[in-house]
NUVEX-640648 format. One record per residue: residue in one letter; x, y, z of N, C-alpha, C in turn. Coordinates in steps of 0.02 Angstrom, whole numbers, plus 50000, padded with zeros to 5 digits. Layout:
# residues N
AXYZXYZXYZ
...
END
This chain:
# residues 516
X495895361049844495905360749771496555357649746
X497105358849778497735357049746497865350149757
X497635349849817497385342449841497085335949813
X496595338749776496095336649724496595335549661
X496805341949625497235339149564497735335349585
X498115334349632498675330649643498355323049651
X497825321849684497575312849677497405313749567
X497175319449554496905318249485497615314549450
X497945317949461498805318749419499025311549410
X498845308949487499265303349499498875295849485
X498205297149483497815292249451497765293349365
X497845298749342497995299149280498765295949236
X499295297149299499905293049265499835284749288
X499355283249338499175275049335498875272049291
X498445278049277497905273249204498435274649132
X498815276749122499085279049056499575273749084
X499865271549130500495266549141500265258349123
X499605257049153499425252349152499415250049096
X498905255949067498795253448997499405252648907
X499955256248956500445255748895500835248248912
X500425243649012500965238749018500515232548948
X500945226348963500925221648926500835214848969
X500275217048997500225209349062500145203749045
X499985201748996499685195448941500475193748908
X501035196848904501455193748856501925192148886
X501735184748870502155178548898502495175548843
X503235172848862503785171848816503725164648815
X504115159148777503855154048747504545148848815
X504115146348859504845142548904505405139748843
X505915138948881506735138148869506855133448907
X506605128648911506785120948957506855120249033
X506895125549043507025127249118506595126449176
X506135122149142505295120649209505795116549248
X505585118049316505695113149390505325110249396
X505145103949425504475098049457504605096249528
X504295095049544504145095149633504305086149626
X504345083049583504625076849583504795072549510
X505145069049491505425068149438505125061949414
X504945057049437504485052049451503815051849465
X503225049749447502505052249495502535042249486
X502385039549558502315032949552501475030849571
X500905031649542500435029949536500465023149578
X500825019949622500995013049674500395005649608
X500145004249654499894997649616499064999849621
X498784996049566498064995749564497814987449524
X497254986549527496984980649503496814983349444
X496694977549411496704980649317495844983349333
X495834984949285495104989849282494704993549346
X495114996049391494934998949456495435004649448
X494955011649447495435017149452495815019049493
X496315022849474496835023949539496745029249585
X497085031549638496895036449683497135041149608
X497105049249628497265054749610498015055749637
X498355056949581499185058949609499225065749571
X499775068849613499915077949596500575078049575
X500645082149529501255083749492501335093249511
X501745095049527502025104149527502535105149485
X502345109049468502635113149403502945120949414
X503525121849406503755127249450504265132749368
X503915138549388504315142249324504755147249384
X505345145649394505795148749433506195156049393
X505955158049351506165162649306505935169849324
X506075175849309505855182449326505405183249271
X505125178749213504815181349146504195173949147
X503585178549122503195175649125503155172849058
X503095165449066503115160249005502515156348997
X502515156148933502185150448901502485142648870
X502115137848903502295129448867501755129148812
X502185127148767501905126248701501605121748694
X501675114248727501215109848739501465104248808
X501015101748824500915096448887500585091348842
X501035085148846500415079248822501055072448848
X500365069248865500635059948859501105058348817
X501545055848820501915051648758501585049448727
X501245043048755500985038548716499995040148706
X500145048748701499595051148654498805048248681
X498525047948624497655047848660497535040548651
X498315036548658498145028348674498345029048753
X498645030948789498915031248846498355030148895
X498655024848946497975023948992497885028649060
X498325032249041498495039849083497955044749079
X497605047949125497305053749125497515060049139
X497535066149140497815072549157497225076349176
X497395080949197496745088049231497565094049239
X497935098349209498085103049206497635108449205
X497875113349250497555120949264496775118749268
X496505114549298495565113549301495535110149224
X495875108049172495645106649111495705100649116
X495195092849097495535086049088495805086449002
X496125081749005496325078348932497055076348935
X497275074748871498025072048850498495075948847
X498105080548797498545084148765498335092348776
X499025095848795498765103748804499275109948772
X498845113448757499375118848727499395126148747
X499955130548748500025136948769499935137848837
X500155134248878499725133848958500485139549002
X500095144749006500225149249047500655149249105
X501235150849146501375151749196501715159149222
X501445161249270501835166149271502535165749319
X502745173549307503435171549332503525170649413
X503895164349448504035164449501503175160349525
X502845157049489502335155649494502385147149487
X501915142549494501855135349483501055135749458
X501065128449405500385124149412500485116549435
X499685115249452499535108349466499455103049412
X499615095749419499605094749358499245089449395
X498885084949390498385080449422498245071549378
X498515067849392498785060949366498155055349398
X497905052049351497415048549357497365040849326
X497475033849323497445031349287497095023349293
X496575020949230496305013149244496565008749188
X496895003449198497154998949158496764995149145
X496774990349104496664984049080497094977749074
X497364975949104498004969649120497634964349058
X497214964149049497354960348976497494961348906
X497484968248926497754971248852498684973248861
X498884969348901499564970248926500074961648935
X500444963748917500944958948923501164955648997
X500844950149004500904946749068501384944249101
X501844946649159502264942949198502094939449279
X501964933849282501494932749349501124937449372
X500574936049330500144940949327500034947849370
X500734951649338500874959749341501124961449282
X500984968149303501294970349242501374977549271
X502234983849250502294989649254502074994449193
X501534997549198501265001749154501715008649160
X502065011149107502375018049098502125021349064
X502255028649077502055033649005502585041049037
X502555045048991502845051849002502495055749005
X502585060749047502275067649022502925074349000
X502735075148938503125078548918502915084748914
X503365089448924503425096048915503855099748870
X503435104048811503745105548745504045101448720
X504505102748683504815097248619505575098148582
X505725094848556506435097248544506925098648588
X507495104548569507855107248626507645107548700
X506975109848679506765111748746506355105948779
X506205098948759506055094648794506145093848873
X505895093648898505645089848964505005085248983
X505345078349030505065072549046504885071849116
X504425070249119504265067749199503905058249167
X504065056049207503945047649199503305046249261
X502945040849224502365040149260502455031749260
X502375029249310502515022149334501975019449382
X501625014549354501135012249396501165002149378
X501155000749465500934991249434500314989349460
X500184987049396499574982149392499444976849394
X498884973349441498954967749451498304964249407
X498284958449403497744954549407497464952149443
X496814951249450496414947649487495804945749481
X495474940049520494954935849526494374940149573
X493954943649508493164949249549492634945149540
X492384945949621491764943049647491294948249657
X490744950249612490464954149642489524954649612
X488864956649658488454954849650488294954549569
X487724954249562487394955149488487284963549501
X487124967349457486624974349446486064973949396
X485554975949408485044976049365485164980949322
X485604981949238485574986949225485034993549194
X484384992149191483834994349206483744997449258
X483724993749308483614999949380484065001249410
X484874998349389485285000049435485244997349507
X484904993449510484584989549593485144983149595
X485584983249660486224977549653485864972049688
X486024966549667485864961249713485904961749788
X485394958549835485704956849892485414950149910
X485934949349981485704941650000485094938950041
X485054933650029484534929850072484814923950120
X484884924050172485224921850230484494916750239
X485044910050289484584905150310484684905550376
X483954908250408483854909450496483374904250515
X483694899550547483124893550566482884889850524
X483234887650480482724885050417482284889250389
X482634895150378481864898750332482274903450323
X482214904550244482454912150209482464917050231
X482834923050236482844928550250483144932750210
X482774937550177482954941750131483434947750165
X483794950050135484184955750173484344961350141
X484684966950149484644972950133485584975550112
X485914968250115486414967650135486884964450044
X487024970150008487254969149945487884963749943
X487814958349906488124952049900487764947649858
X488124942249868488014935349819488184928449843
X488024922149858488194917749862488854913549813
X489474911649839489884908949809489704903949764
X489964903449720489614897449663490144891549687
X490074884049655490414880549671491104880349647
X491334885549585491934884449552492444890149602
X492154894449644492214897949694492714896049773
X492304890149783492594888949854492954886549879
X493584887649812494414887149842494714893249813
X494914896749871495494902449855496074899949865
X496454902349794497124899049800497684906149787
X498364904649790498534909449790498954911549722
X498524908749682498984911649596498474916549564
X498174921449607497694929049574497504931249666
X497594936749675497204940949715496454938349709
X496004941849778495424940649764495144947849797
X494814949049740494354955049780493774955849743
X493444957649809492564957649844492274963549832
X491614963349809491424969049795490684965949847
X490284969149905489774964449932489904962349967
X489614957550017489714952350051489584946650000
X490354940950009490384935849953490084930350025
X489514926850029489144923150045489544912250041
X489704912250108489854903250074489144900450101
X488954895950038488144894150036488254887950118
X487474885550138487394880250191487664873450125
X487974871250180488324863350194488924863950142
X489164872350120489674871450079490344875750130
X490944873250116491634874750156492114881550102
X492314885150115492644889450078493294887550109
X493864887650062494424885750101495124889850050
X495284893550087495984897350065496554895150070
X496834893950033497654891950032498134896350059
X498604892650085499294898550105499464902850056
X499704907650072499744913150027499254916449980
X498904914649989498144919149957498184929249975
X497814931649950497694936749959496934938349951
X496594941150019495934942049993495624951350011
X495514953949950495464961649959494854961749949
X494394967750004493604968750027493664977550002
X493124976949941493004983849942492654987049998
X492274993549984492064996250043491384994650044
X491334993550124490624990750144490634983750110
X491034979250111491164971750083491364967450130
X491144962150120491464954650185491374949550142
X491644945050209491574938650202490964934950234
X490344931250199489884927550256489834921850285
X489984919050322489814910250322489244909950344
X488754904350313487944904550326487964898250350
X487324897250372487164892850418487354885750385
X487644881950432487934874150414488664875950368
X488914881050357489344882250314489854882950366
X490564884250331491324883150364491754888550324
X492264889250346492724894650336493434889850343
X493944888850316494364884850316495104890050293
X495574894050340495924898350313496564894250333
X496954891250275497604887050295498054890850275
X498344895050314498974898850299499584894950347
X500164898150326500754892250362501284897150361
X501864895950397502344900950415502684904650374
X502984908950354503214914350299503894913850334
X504244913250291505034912950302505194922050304
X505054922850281505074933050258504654935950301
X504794937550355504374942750395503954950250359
X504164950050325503944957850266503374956350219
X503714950950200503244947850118502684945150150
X502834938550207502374936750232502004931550166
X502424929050157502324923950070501674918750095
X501884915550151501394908950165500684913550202
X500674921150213500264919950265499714922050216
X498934920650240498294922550201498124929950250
X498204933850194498134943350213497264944050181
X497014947750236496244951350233496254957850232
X496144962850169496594967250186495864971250143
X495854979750122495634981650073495854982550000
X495364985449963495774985049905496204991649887
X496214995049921496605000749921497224998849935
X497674998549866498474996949878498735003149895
X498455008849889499265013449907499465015149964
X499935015349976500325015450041499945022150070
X499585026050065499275030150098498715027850147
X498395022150114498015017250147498025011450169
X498785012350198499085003150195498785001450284
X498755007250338498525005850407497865011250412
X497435011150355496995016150357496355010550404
X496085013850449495465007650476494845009250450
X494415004150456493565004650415493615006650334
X494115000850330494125004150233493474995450223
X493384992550249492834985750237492374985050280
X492064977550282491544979350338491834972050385
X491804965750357491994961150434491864955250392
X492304949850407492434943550382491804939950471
X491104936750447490684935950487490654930050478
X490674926250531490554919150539489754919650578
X489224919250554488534920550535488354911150580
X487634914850637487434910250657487344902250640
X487534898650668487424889450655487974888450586
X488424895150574489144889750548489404886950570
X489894883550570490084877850595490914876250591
X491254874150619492034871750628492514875550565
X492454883750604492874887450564493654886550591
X494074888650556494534887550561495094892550549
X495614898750563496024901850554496704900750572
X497344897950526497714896550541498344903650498
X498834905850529499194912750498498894915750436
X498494919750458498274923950419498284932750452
X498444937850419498124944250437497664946750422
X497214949950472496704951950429496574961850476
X496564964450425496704972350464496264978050391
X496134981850449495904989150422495174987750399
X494844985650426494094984450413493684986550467
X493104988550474492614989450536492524983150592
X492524976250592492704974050613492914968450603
X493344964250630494024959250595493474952750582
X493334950950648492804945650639492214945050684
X491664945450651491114946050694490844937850693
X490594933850758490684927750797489834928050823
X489414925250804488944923950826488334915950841
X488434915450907488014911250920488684903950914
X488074898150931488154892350937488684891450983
X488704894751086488994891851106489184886751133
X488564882051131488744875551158489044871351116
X489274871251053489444864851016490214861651036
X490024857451018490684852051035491434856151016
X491314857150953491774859350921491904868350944
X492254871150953492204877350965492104881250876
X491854886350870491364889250825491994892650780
X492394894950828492934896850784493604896350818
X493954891550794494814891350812495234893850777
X495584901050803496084904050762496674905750822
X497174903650771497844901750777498684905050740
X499224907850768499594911750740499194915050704
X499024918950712498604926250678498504932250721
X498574938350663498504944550705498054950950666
X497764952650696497054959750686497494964250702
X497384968150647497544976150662497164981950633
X497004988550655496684993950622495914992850603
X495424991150662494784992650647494454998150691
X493895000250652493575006350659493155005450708
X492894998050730492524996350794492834990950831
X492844984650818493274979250865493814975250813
X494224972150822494584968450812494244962350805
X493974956550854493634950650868493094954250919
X492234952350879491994952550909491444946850913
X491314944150976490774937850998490124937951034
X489754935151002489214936251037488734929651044
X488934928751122488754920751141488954915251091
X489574915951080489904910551056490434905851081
X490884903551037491344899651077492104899351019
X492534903651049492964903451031493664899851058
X494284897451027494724895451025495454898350987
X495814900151063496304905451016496884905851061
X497384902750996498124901151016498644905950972
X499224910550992499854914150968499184919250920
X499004922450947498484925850943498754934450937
X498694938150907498954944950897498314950150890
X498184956550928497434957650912497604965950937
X497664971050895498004978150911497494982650882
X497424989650899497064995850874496464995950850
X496134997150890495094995550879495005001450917
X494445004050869494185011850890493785009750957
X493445003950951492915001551033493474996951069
X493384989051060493844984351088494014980851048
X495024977651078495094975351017494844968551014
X494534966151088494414960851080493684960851120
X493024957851117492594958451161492064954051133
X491944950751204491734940651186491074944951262
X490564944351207489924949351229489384945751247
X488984943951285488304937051294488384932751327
X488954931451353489134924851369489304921551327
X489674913451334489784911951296490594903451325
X490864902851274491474899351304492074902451267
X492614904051303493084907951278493544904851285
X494324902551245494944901551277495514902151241
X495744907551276496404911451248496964909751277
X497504907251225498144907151270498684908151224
X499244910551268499624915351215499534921151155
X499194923051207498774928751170498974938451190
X499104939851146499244947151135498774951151115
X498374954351182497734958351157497904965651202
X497864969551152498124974551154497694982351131
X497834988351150497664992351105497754999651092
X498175000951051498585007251072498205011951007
X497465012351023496945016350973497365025750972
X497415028850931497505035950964497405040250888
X496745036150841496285038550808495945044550831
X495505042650900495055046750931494875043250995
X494585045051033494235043751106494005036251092
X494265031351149494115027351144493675026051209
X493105023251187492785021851265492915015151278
X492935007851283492935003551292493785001651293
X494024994651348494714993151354494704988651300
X495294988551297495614982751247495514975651248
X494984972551297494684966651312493994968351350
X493394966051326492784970451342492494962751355
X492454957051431491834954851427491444954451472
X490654953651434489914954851476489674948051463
X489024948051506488594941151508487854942251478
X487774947451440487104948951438486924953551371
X486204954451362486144959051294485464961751313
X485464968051308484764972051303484314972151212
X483834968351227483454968051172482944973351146
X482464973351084482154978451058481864982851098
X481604979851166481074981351212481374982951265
X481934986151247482424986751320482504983451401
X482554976551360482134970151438483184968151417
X483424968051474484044966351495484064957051501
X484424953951453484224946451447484864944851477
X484854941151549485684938951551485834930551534
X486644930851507486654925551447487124920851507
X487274914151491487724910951556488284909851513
X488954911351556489834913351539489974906251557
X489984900551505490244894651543491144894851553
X491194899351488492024898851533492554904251496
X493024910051522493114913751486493824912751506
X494354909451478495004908051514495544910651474
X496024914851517496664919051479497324915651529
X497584913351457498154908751487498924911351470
X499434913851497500034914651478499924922851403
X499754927051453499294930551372499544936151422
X499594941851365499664949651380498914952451368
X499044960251419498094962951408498434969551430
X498654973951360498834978851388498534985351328
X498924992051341498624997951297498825002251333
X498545010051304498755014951331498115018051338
X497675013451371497265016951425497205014851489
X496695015451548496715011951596495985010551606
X495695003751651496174997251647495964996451576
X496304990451551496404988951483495894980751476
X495444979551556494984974051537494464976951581
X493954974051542493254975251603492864969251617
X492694965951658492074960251671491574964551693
X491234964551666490404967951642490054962651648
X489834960751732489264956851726488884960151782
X488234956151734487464957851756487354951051804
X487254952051879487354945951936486564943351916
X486624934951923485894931951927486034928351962
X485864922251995486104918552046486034911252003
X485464913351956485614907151914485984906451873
X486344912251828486684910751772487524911851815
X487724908851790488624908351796488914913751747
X489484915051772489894917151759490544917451763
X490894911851730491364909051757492224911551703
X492594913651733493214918751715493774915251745
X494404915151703495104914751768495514915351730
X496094921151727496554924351712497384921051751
X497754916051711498194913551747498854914351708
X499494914351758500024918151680499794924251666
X499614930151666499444936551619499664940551651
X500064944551600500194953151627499574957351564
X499424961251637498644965151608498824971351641
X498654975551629498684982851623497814985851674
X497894985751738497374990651786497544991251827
X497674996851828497805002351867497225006351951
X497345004451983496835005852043496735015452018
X496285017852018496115023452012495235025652046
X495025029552057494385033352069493865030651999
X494055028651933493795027251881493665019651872
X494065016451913494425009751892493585005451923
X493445000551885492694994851924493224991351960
X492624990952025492834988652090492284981452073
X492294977052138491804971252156492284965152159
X491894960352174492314953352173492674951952110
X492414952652053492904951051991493464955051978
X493454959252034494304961552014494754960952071
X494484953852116495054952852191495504950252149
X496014952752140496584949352114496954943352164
X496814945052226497044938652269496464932452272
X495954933252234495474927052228495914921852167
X496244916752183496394913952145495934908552121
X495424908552109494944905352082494884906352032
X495024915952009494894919651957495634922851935
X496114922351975496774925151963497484922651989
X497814920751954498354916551970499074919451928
X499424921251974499944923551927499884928151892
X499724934551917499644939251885500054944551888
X500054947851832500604952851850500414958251823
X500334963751842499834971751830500254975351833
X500074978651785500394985951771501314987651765
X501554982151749502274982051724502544983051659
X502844983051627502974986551551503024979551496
X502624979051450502814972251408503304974751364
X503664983051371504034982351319504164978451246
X503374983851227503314982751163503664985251106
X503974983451049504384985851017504234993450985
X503554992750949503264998750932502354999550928
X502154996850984501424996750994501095002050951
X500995009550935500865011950904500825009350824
X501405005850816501485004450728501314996650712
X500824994250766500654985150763501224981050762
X501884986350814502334979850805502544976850884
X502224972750903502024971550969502744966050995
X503134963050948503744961450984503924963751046
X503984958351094504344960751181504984960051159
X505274965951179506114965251216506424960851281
X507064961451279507434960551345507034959351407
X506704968551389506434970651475505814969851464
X505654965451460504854963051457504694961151531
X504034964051574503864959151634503604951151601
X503444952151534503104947351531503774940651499
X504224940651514504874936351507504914930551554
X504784923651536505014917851579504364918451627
X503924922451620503184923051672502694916351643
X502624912651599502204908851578502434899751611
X502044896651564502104891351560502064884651502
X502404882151499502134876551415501834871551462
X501004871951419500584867551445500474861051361
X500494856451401500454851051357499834851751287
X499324857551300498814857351256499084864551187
X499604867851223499814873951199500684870551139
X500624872251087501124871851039501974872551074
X502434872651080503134875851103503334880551046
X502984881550993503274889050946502664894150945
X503144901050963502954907550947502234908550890
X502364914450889501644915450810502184915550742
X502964916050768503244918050729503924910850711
X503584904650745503914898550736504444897550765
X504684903250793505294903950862504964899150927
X505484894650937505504890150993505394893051048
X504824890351097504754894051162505324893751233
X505494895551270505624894251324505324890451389
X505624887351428505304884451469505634886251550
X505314890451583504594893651566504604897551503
X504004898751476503864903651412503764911151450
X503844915051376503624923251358502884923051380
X502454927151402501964930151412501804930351316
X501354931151274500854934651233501084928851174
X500984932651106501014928551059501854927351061
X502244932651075502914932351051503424929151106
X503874927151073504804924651116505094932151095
X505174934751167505754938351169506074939051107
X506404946951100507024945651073507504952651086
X508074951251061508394957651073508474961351009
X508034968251036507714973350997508504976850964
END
């Protein structure tokens, strides 16, 4: 019993305490809010494309629970600023609660219009404040975002059904409708130059018997699930030229997404693949980057032509979600060549086909997730609808004065399906390549390294002392094996990817030495 009144007693002086407290009365802040940053820099966006979401903290470091009398924009309910305080959107807010020793979120959102703005080569820095209370007790946090302009390509929409355009591709002389949202380039279209950004909404389509051709220093940004197409009889013409500024990279033509903020600057599969599309014709890539897309360039068909299907030159792939360069029975041409971080391979010339790489840096230091395939993947063959194994003939797959390395093992595979009629013809001369003899490792004739038919000068498993392989910065040092290992062949340039004079003998890959 005494037991009993003593819990009564003591829940009776809790409810009479509680109720004489005052939990609701909050005092009016005294200037004294903290911010988790003094600046919020919203980085860059394209005019009328919203920005990521940025966070602001709000910190009441006080023993007394306060109230702000108001939160709003400076520049009021013209401001091209959005807010979301405590779960609420709007401009402007009042009486917003904190308790003591407590924080809120303050949540920064914003879409411009660059023509309703004062133009400086076509940018412009959009500001605003967010202020907290007024008077004495004023406090500012500054909101800074640049905006660019640019040149949007993107399908029609039916605004009735909401149904977006897609394309109709020419397969053999005969239409093909597709499922594949885009548009054909118009003719006022098929020069990118470099005085506006360009960004893609779709696959932007270059029509048959017409050439698309980019100027040095261009910029071309692929929203998501967006490319580039070249259609049949059509050309690709990318003239980029050396950049004095290693950083800026002024002359070079960048393939990039449209996601400017540095959160997504090495993000991979933010696009879908710049495709050089069956029976195009005498493409061309001269310094350009093209990175963070699903895959860099997809290469199909026409390997017998005179002309090789695609010649690219000082250029480098980085950050895709499936390959870097991928071919399929085609015929490529590829000099000071740079090709890093692919979730499959970064490079893989698939069907057969004619291949020839020299001074080439193919590489792949993936560590996204599990990578199954090496950093150079080629086969002679393709399994069709009917699961009937078709083998394709390799007239010639040649790696000249070139690195083939990564941080897996081995870092190449020849994946062929034997016929006695079809060829398959390979030879690796000059190269440090990365395989490693192991219990895992493919055995057979294509990997006698003493067959010099297929291998000449090779050098396995030594360090290219890469500067920072992880961060796409594939510069050799000092201690490179691959130093003075090459050769200048009369068909091969004497400058680097980076216009540095070669040695004679030359560096192994795209790069000249240097001291790191």
């Amino acid at each position: 019993m005494k037991r009993i009144l003593y819990f009564f007693s003591i829940f009776s002086f809790l409810l009479f305490w509680s109720s004489c407290r005052q939990d609701f009365d909050f005092a009016p802040s005294t200037g004294s809010l903290q911010f988790s940053k003094d600046t919020v820099y919203l980085d860059t966006v394209f005019t009328n494309i919203g920005s990521s979401t940025y966070n602001l903290k709000v910190y009441n470091r006080s023993d007394n629970d306060i109230s702000i009398p108001t939160i709003g924009l400076e520049r009021g309910t013209s401001s091209n600023y959005r807010l979301n305080v405590d779960g609420n959107a709007g401009q402007t807010f009042n009486n917003v609660e904190i308790q003591a020793k407590d924080s809120l979120f303050i949540f920064v959102e914003t879409t411009i219009d660059i023509q309703n703005q004062t133009l400086l080569e076509n940018e412009f820095l959009y500001t605003d404040k967010i202020n907290f209370d007024a008077g004495s007790n004023l406090q500012s946090v500054d909101l800074v975002t640049l905006v660019k302009d640019a040149v949007f390509i993107y399908p029609d929409r039916d605004n009735t059904t909401g149904v977006v355009e897609t394309l109709t591709i020419n397969v053999d002389g005969q239409p093909v409708e597709t499922e594949i949202q885009g548009r054909e380039l118009l003719p006022s279209e098929l020069s990118f130059t470099n005085q506006k950004p360009y960004v893609i909404y779709g696959y932007a389509a270059v029509p048959s018997g017409e050439t698309l051709t980019i100027d040095a220093g261009a910029r071309v940004h692929f929203h998501a699930n967006s490319g580039l197409l070249v259609s049949n009889n059509a050309s690709l013409q990318v003239n980029g030229s050396l950049s004095t500024d290693p950083e800026l990279l002024e002359n070079e033509v960048i393939f990039e997404s449209d996601r400017l903020e540095p959160a997504f600057a090495d993000v991979p599969g933010q696009w879908g693949s710049i495709w050089l599309f069956e029976n195009s014709m005498n493409n061309t890539i001269n310094h350009a980057t093209i990175k963070n897309g699903t895959v860099g360039i997809l290469i199909d068909g026409n390997a017998d032509t005179a002309q090789p299907k695609l010649t690219i030159t000082n250029s480098q792939l980085y950050n895709f979600s499936n390959y870097g360069i991928l071919g399929r029975n085609t015929s490529i041409t590829a000099e000071n060549l740079v090709v890093n971080n692919a979730g499959q391979s970064s490079v893989a010339l698939t069907q057969g086909g004619k291949y020839n790489f020299t001074h080439s840096t193919i590489a792949n230091y993936w560590n996204n997730s599990f990578r199954q395939f090496p950093a150079l993947l080629v086969n002679n063959f393709f399994v069709d609808a009917n699961n009937t194994t078709n083998v394709t003939v390799f007239t010639e797959a040649n790696f000249n004065n070139s690195i083939i390395y990564g941080n897996d093992n081995p870092e190449f595979i020849l994946d062929e399906v034997t016929d006695p009629a079809v060829t398959f013809n390979f030879k690796f001369t000059n190269c440090l390549v990365k395989f490693e003899d192991s219990s895992s490792s493919p055995s057979g004739d294509n990997y006698d390294f003493n067959d010099t038919g297929h291998y000449e000068n090779i050098i396995r498993n030594q360090e290219p002392d890469f500067r920072a392989p992880f961060n796409n910065d594939l510069l050799i040092g000092n201690d490179s094996a691959a130093n003075a290992e090459g050769e200048i062949l009369s068909t091969i340039e004497t400058s680097d990817i980076l216009g540095i004079t070669r040695t004679n003998p030359s560096d192994l890959g795209a790069y000249q030495h240097i001291d790191f």
